[in-house]
FIKOLZA-1660 file (N, C-alpha, C; in steps of 0.1 Angstrom, whole numbers, plus 5000, padded with zeros to 4 digits):
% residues 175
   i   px   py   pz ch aa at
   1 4812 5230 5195  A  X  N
   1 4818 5235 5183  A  X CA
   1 4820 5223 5174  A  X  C
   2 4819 5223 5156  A  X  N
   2 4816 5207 5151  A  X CA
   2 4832 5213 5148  A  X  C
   3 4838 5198 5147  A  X  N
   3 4848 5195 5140  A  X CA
   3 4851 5197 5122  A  X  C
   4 4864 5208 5127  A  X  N
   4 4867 5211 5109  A  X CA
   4 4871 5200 5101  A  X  C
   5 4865 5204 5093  A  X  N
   5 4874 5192 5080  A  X CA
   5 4885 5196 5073  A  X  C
   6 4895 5202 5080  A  X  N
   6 4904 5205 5070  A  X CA
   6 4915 5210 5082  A  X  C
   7 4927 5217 5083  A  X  N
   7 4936 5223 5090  A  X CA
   7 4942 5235 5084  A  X  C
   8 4932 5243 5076  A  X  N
   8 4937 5257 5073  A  X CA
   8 4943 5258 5085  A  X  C
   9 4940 5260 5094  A  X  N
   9 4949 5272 5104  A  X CA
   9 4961 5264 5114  A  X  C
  10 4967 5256 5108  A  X  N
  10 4980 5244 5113  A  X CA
  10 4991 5253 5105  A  X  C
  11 5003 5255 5110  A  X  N
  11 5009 5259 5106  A  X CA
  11 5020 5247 5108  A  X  C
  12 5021 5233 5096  A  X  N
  12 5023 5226 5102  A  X CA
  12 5027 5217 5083  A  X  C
  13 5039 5210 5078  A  X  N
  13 5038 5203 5073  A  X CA
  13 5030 5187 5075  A  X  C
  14 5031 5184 5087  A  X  N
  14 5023 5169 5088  A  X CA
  14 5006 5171 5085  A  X  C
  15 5001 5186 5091  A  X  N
  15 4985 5188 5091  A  X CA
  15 4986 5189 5068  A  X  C
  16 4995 5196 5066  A  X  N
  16 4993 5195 5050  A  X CA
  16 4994 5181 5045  A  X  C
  17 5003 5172 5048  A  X  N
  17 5003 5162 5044  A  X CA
  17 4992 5155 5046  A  X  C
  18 4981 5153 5059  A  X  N
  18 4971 5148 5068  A  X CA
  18 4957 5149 5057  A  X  C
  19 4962 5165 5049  A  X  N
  19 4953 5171 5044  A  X CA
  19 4950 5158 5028  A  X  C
  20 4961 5156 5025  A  X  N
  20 4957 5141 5015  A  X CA
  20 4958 5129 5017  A  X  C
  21 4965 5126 5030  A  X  N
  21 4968 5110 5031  A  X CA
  21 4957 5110 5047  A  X  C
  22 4952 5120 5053  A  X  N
  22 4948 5110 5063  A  X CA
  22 4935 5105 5066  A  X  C
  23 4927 5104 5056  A  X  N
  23 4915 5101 5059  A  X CA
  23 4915 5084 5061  A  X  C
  24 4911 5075 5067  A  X  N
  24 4907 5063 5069  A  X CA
  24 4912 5054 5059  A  X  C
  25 4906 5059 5045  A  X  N
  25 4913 5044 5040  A  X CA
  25 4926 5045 5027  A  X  C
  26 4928 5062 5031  A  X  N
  26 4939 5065 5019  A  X CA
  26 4949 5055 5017  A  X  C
  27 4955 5055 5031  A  X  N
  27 4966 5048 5032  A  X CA
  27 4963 5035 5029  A  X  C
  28 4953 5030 5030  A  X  N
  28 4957 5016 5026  A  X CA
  28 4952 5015 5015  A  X  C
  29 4947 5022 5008  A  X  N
  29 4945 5020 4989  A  X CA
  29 4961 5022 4988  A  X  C
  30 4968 5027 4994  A  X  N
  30 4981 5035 4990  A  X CA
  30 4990 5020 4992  A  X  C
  31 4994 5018 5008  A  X  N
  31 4991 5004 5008  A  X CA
  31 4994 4993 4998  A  X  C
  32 4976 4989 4991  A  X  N
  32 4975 4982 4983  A  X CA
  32 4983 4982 4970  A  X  C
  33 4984 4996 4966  A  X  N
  33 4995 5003 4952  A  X CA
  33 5004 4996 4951  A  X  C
  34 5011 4998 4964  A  X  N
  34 5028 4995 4972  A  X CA
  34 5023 4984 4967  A  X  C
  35 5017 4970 4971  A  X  N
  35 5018 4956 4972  A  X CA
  35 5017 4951 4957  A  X  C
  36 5012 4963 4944  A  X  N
  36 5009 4959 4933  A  X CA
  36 4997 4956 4928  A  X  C
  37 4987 4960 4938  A  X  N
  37 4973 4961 4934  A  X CA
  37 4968 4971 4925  A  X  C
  38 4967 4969 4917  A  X  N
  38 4961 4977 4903  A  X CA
  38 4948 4981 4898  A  X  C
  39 4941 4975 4898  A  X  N
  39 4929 4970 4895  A  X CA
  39 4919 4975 4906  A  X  C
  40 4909 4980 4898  A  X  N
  40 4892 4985 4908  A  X CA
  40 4891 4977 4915  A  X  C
  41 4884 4967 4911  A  X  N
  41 4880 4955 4921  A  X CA
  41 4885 4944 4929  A  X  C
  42 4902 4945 4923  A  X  N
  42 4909 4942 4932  A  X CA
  42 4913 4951 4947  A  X  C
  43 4911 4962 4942  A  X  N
  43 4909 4972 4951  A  X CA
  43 4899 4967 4963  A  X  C
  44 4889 4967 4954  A  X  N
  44 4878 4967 4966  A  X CA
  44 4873 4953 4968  A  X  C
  45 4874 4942 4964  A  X  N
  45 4875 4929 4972  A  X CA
  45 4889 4928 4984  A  X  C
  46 4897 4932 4979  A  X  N
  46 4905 4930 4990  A  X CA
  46 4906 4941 5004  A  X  C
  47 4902 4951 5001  A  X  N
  47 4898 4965 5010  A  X CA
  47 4885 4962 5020  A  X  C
  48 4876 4954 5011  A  X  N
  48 4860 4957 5019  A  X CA
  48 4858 4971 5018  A  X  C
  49 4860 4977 5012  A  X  N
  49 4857 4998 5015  A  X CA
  49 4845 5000 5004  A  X  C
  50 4836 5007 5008  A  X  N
  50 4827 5008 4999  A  X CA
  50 4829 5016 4982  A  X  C
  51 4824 5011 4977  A  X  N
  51 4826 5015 4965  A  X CA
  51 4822 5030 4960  A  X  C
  52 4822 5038 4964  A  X  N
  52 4817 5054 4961  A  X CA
  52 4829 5059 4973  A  X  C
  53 4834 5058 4981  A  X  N
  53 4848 5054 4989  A  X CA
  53 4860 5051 4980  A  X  C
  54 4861 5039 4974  A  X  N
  54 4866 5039 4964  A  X CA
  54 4872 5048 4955  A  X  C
  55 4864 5053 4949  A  X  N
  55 4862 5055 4936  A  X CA
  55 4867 5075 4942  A  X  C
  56 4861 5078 4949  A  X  N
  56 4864 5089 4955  A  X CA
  56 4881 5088 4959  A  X  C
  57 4884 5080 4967  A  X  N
  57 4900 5078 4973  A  X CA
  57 4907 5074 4961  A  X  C
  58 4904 5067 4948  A  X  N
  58 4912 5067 4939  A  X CA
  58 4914 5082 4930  A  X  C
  59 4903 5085 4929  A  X  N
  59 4903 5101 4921  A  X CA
  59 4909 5112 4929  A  X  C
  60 4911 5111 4943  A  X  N
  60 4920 5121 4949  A  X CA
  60 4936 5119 4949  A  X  C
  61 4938 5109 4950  A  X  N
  61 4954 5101 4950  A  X CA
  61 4955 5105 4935  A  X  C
  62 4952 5099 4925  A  X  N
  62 4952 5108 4912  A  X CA
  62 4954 5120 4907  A  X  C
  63 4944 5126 4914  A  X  N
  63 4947 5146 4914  A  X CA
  63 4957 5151 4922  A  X  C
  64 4964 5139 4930  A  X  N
  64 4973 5144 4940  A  X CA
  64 4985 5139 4933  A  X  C
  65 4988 5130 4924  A  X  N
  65 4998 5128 4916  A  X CA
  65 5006 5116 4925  A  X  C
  66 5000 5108 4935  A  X  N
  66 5002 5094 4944  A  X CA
  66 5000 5084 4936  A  X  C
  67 4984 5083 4923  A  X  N
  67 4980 5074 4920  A  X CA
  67 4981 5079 4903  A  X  C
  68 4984 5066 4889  A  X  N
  68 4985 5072 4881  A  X CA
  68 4977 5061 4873  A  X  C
  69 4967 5067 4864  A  X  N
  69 4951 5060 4861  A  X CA
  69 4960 5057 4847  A  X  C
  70 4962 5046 4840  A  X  N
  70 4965 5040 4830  A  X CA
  70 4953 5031 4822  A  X  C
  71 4947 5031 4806  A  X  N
  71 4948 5023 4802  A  X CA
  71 4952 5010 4799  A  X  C
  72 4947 5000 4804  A  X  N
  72 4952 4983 4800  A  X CA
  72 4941 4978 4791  A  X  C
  73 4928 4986 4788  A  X  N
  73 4918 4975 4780  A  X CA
  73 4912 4987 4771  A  X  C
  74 4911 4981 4763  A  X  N
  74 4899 4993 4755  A  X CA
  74 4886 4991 4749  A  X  C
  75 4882 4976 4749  A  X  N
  75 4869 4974 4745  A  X CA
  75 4865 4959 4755  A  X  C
  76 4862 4960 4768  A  X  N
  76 4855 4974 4774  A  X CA
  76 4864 4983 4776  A  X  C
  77 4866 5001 4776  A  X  N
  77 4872 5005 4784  A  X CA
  77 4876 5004 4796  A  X  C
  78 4889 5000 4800  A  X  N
  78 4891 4996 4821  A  X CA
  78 4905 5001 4825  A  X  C
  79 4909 5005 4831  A  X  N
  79 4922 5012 4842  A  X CA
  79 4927 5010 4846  A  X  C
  80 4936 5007 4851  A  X  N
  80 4943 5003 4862  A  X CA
  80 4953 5014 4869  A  X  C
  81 4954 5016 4882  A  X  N
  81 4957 5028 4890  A  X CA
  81 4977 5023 4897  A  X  C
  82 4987 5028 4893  A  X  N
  82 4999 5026 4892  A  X CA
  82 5010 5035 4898  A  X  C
  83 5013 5033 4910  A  X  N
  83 5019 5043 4923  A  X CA
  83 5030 5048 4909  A  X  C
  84 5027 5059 4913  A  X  N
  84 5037 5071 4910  A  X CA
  84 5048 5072 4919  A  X  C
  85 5062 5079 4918  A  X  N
  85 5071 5081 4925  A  X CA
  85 5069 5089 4935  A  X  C
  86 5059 5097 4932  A  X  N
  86 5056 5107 4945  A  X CA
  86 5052 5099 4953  A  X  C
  87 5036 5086 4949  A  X  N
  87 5035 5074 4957  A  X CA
  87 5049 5068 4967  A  X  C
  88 5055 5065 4958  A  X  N
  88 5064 5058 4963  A  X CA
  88 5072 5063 4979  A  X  C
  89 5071 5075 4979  A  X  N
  89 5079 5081 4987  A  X CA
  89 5074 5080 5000  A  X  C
  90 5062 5079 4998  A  X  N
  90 5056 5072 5011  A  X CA
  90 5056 5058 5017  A  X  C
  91 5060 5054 5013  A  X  N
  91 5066 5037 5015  A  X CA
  91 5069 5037 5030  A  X  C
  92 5083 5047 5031  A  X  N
  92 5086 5051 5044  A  X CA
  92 5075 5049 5058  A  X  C
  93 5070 5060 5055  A  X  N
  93 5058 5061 5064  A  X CA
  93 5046 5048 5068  A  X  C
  94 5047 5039 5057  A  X  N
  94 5039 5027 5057  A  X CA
  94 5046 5019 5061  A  X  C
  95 5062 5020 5059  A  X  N
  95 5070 5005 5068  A  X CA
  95 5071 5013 5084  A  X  C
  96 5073 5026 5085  A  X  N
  96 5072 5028 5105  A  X CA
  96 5055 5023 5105  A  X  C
  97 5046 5030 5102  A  X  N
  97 5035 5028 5108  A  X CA
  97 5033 5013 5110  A  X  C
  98 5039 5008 5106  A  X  N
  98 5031 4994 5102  A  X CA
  98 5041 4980 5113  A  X  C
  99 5051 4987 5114  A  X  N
  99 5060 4984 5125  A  X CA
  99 5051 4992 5138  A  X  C
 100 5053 4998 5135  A  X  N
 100 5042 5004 5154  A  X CA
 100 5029 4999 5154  A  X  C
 101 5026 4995 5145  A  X  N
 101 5014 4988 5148  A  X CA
 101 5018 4977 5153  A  X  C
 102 5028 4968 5143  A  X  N
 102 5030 4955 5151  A  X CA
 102 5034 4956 5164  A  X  C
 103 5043 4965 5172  A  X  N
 103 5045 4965 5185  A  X CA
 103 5038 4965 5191  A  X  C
 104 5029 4974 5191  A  X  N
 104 5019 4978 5196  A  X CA
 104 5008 4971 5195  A  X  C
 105 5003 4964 5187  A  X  N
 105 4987 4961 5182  A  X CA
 105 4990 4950 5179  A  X  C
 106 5001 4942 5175  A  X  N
 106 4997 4931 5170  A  X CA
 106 5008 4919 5175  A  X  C
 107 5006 4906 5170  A  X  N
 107 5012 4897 5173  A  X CA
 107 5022 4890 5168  A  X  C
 108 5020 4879 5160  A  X  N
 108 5027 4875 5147  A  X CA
 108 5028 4883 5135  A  X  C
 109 5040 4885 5129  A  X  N
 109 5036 4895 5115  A  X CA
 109 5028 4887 5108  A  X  C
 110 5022 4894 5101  A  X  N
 110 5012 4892 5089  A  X CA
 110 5023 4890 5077  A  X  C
 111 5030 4904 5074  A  X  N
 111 5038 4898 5058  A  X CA
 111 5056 4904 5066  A  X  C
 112 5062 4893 5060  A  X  N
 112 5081 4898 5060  A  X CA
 112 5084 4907 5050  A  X  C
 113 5093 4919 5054  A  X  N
 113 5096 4930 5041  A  X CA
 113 5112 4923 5041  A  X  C
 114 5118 4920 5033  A  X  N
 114 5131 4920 5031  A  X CA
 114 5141 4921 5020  A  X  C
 115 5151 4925 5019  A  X  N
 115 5159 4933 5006  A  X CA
 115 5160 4915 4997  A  X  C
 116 5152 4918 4982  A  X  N
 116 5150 4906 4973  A  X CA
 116 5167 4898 4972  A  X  C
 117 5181 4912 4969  A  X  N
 117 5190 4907 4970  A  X CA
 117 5199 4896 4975  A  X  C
 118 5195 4899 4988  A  X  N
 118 5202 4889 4997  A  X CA
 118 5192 4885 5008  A  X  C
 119 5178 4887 5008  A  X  N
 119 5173 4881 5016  A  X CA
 119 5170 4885 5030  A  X  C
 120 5179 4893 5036  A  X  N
 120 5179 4898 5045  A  X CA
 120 5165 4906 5054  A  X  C
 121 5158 4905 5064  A  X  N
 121 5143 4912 5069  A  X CA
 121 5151 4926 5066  A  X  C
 122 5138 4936 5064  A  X  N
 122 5148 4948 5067  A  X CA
 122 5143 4957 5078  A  X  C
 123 5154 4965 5086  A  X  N
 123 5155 4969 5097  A  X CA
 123 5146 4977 5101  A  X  C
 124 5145 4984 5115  A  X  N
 124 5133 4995 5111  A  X CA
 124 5134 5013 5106  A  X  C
 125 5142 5013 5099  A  X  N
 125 5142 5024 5090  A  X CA
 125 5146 5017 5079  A  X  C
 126 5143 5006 5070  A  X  N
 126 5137 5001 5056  A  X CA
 126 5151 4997 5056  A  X  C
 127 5163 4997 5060  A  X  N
 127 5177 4994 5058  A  X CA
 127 5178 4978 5057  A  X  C
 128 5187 4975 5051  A  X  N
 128 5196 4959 5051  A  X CA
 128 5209 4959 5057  A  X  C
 129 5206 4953 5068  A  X  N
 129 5220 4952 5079  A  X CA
 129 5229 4943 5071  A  X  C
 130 5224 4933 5064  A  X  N
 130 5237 4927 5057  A  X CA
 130 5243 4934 5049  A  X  C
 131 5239 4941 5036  A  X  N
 131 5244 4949 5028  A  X CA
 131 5247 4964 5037  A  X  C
 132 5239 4968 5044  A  X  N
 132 5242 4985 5051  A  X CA
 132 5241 4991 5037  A  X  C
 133 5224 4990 5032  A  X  N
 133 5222 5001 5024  A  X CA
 133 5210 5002 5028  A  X  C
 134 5202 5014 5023  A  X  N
 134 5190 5018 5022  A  X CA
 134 5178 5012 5013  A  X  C
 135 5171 5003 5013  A  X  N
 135 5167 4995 5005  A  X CA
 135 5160 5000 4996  A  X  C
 136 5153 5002 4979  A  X  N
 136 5145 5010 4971  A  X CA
 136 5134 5004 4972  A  X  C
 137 5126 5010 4974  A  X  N
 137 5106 4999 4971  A  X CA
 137 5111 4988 4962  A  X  C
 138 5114 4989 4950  A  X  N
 138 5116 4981 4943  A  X CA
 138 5121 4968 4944  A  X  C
 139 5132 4969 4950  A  X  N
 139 5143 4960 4959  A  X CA
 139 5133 4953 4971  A  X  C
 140 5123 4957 4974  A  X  N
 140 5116 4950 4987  A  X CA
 140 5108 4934 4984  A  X  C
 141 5111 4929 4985  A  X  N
 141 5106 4913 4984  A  X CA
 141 5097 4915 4999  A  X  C
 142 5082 4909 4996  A  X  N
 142 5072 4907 5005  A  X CA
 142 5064 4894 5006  A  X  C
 143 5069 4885 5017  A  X  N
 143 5067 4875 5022  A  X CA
 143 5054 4874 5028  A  X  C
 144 5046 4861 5028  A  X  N
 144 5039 4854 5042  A  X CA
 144 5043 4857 5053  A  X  C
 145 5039 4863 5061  A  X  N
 145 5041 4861 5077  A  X CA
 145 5036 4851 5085  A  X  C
 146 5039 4847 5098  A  X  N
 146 5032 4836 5104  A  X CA
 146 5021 4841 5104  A  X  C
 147 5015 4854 5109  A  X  N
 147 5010 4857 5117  A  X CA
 147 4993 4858 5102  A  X  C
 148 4999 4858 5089  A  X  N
 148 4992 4855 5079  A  X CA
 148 4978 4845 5080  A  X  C
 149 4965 4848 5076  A  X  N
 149 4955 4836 5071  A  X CA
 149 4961 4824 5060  A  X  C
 150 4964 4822 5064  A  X  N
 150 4969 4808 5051  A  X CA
 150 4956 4802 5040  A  X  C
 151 4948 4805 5043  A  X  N
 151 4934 4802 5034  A  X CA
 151 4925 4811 5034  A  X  C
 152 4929 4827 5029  A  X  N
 152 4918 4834 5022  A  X CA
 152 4910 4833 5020  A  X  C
 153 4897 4841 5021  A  X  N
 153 4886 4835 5014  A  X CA
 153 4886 4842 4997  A  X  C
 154 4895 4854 4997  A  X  N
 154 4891 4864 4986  A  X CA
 154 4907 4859 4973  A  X  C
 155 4903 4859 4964  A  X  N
 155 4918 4859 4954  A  X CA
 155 4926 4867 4955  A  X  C
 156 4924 4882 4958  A  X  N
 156 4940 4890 4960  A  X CA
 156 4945 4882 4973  A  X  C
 157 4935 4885 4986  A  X  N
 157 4947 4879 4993  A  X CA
 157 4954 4867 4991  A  X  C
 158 4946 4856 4985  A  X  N
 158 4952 4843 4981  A  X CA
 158 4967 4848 4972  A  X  C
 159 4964 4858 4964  A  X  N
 159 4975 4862 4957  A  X CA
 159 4992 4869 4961  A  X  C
 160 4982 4877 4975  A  X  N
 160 4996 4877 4983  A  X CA
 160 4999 4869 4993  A  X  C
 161 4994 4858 4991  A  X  N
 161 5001 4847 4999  A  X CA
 161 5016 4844 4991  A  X  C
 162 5018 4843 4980  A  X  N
 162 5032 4843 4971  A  X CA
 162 5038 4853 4972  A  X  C
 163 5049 4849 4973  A  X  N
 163 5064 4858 4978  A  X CA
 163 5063 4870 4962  A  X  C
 164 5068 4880 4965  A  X  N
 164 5064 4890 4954  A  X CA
 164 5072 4901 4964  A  X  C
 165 5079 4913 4947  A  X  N
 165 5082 4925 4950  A  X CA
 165 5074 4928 4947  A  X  C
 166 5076 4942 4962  A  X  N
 166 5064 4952 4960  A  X CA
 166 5066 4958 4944  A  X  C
 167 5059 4967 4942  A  X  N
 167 5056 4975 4923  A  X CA
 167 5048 4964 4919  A  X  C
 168 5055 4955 4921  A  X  N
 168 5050 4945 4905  A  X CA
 168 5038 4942 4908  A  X  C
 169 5030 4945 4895  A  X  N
 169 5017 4945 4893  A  X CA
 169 5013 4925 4900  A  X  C
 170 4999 4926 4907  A  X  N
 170 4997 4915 4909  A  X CA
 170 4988 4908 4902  A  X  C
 171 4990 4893 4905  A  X  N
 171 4985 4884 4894  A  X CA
 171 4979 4877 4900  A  X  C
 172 4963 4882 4900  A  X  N
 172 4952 4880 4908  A  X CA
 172 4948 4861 4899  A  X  C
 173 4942 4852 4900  A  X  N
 173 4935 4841 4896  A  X CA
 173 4923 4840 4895  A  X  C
 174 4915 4847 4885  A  X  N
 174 4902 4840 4889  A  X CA
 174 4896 4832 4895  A  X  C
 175 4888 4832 4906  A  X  N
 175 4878 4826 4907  A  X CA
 175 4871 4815 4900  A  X  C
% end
């Protein structure tokens, strides 16, 4: 029997949700949003994901109201793609996942999430034990980890080697 593409018959909010975020590389264009990746080709130099991939996973997140396609240039015409609040709400799900991965799968962190205010790592439900609040994406300052490449070969990542809140659009360097 071939495997469905879809979960009509789940009676199941996670299978609806699955139904836009779970294909392979949603999440991590989504991901990239969060970190302030904007830009096509910052997209896809820093992804490796093929570009018809791309371009497909940005136009769904779009239609899904995750991703919001802005004007920044108009001669050439160019885009840039800008987490929406709906985006945002998945933050959640990207700080557990990404925590079980580390338990599980990995070693040294890669990047520190911690509340910009005071500095604080934050806990594993996105909280600040110093303050005992719930922290806003916004509020998230994203660090180097040890467990980080310290010499990139590509400019986004070079670019998140610098301490930065997540949203804020990143400030890639040319080459």
């Amino acid at each position: 029997m071939a495997l469905g593409k879809d979960y009509a018959t789940q009676e199941c909010s996670i299978a609806r949700a699955l139904e836009v975020v779970g294909e392979r590389w949603t999440l991590l264009v989504i991901r990239d949003a969060l970190y302030g990746i904007r830009r096509y080709n910052d997209f896809l130099v820093h992804l490796g994901i093929p570009r018809a991939v791309l371009a497909n996973r940005l136009q769904a997140l779009t239609a899904e109201g995750i991703l919001e396609r802005r004007r920044y240039q108009e001669s050439p015409p160019r885009d840039e793609y800008v987490v929406t609040d709906r985006g945002i709400t998945l933050w959640p799900v990207l700080w557990a996942l990404g925590l079980w991965g580390r338990e599980h799968y990995g070693t040294a962190p890669l990047r520190i999430f911690r509340h910009a205010e005071c500095g604080t790592e934050l806990g594993p439900y996105g909280a600040c034990a110093t303050c005992g609040t719930s922290v806003p994406v916004a509020d998230v300052e994203m660090v180097p980890g040890p467990g980080l490449d310290p010499d990139p070969a590509d400019p986004v990542s070079r670019a998140l080697l610098r301490p930065k809140r997540l949203l804020q659009p990143l400030a890639v360097d040319p080459d």
